[in-house]
N, C-alpha and C positions, 0 to 999 in steps of 0.2 A: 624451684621457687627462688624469687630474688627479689631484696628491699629496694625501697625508692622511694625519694622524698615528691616527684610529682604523681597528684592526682588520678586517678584514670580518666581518661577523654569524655565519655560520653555518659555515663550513671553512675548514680552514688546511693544508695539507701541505709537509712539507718533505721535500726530495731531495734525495740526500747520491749523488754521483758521477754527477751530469748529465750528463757528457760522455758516460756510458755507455748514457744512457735511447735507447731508439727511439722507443717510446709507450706511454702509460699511461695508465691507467681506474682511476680513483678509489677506493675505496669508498665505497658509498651515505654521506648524509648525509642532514639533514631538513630539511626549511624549506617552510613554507606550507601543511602540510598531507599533500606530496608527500617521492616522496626523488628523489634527485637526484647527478651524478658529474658529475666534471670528467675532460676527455680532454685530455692535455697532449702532444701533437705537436712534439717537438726542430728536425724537418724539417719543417713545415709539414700542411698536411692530405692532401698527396699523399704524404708522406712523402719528400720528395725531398731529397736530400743537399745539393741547390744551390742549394736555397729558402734566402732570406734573412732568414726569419721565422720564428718561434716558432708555434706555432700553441695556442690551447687555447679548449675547447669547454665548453658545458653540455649533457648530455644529464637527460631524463628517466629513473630505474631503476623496475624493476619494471611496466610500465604493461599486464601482461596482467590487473592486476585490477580496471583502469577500466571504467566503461561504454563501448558501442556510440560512436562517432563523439564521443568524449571531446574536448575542448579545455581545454588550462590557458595562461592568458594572465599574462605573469612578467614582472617587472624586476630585471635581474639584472646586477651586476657583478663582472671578474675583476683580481684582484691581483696584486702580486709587493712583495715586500718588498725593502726597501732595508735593507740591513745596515750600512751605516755612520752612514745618516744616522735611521736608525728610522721612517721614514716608508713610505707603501704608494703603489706606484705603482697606480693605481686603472682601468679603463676607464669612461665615463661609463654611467650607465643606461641599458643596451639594455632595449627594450619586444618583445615574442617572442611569438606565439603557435604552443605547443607540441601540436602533435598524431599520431594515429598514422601518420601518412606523412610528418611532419617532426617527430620527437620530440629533436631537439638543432640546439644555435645555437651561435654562438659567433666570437669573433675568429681569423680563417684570421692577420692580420698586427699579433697580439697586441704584439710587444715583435722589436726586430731581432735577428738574433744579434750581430750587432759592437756593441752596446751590451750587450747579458747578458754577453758574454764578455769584457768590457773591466773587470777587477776594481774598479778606479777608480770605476766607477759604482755600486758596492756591491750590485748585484743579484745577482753569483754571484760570490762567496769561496768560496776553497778548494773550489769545485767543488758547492757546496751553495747550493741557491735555499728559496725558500718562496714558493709560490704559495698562493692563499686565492679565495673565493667568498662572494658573499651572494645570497639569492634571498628575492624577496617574491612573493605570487601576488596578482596585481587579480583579486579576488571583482565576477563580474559583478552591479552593482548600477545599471546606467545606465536612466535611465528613457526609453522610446522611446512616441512618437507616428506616429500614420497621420492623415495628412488629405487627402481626397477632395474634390474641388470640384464641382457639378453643373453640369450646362449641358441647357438646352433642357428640363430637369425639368416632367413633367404636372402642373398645381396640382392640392391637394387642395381638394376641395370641398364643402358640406355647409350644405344648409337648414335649420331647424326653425320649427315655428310654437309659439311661448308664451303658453299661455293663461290665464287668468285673472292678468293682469299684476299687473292693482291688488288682488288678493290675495296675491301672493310674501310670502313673508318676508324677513329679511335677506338670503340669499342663493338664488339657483336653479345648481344644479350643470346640465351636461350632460354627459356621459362618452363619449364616441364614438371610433371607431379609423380611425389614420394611420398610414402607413409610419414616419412620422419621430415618434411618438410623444408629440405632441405632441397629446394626448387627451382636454382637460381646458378646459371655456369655462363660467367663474362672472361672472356677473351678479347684480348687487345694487343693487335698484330701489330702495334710497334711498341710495345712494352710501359709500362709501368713504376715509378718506384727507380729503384736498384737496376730494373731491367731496361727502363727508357732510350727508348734509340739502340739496342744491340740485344735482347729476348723479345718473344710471345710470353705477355702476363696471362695466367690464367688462375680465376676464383671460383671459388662454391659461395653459394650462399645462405643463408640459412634466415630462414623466413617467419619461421614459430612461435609460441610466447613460453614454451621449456626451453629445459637446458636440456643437451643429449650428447651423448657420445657415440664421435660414427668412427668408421675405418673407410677409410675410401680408395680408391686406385684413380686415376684419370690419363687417359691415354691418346697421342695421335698415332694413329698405324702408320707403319712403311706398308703403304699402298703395291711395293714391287716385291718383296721378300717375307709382307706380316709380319716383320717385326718390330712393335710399334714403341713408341718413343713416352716411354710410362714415368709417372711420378704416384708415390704411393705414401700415404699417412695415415695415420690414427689422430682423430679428435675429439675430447670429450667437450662437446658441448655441442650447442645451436650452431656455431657455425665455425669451427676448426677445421683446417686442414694443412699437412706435413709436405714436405717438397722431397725429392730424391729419394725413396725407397727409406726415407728417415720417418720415424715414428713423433708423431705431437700430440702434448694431452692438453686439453685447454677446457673451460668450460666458459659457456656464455650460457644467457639469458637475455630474452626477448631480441632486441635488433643490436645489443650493445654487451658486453663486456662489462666488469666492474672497473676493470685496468685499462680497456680500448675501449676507442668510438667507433671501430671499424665494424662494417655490419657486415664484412665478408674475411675469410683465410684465404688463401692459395699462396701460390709462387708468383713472384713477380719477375723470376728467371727461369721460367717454364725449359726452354728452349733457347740457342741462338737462333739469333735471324737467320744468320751464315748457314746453319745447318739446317732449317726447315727452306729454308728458298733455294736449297742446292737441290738439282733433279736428280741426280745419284742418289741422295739420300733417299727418295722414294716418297717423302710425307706429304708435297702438294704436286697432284699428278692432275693435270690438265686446270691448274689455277683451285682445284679442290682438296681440301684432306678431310681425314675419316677421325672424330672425335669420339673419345668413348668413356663413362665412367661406370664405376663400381662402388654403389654406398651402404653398408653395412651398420646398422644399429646395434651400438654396445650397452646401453645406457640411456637411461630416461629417469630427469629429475623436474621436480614440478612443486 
């Protein structure tokens, strides 16, 4: 309980010959949206002559013209006024959720009676109180998350052979489908970024409206000895991925990032040129090399 010189917000009633009440039911009032009554119990919530407590309640009025499996979630405190000193005796804010198999709450040991009835304390002069109510309704506005972690997850996996290399343009798209949506491998034989004019850039892309976490591998083979020229990473999100056998944890949502605008990861120094256009090297054999990735779902957040 806690005093306070302002009012309560929304109801106020005063009762003129308490000693006479047994119990009372308010009439409606409004607040939040809803209406609303206060039940004021002399003798507690059993009604017992011997209860030593006041009792009073908030109910819900009118609630047959809610919907189906309705909930209103309140904060709501109940008063009593102090008559000599002008101040409210207040309950602190109870938090309630009110529904159709509990549509009232309330303090069962609101205020004693040997304090209400002790004039001294100003709560009941001359046989006359005023009680009061405020009620606010919390609009559910919370925002919730699900996240799923994988375990022992089947990679995704997926060959192509790219042909006429040293003819691409700036970039060569691949468009292809994954569970995790992550559908989208651009290569751009004269590099990118960091890599322009001296790497092959290479991206994932991540196409979703989750967030996920992949592991992925991306590989061009040496076409002459199979052993092919890998970059491997971890990505926690829609669309992360790590360069050089380094791990990255990142997460996005939908086509962007809270921190980037980029709607794809990769390397943008995939590879030298030097070393992918060397024919020793093995990886463009007859103007073709063999592209490969590996995508594993760690993670699902939504």
């Amino acid at each position: 309980m806690e005093t306070r010189e302002i009012p309560p917000a929304h109801f106020l009633i005063k009762i003129e010959s308490f000693s006479l009440l047994d119990s009372y039911e308010t009439k409606k009032f409004a607040a939040g949206g809803y209406d609303w009554r206060l039940i004021i119990n002399p003798n507690g919530d059993d009604n017992d002559k011997d209860c030593e407590y006041v009792s009073v309640n908030l109910a819900m009025a009118d609630t047959s013209s809610l919907p189906a499996n309705w909930e209103v979630n309140a904060l709501f405190s109940i008063s009593l006024f102090n008559q000599i000193s002008g101040n409210y005796l207040s309950s602190l804010g109870v938090r309630r959720s009110f529904l159709g198999m509990k549509s009232q709450w309330g303090l069962s040991n609101f205020i004693s009676k040997k304090i209400l009835l002790d004039q001294s304390n100003g709560y009941l002069i001359n046989d006359t109180c005023v009680f009061g109510a405020e009620v606010f309704v919390i609009k559910r506005e919370a925002v919730t998350e699900y996240l799923s972690l994988k375990k022992d997850v089947i990679p995704y996996k997926r060959d192509w052979t790219i042909s006429n290399f040293s003819q691409l343009g700036d970039y060569f798209d691949i468009i292809f489908n994954s569970v995790i949506n992550i559908r989208k491998i651009s290569l751009d034989p004269r590099g990118n970024g960091e890599g322009t004019g001296s790497h092959v850039s290479i991206f994932l892309y991540y196409l979703g409206s989750e967030r996920v976490e992949a592991c992925y591998t991306i590989c061009i083979k040496n076409q002459v000895n199979d052993e092919p020229k890998k970059r491997t990473g971890k990505s926690t999100t829609s669309k992360i991925y790590s360069r050089s056998c380094r791990l990255s944890t990142n997460w996005f949502s939908g086509g962007t990032s809270w921190y980037s605008s980029q709607p794809a990861w990769g390397w943008p120094t995939f590879i030298e040129l030097d070393t992918i256009n060397d024919p020793k090297k093995g990886l463009v054999v007859n103007d073709s090399c063999l592209l490969n990735i590996e995508i594993s779902l760690q993670a699902l957040a939504k």
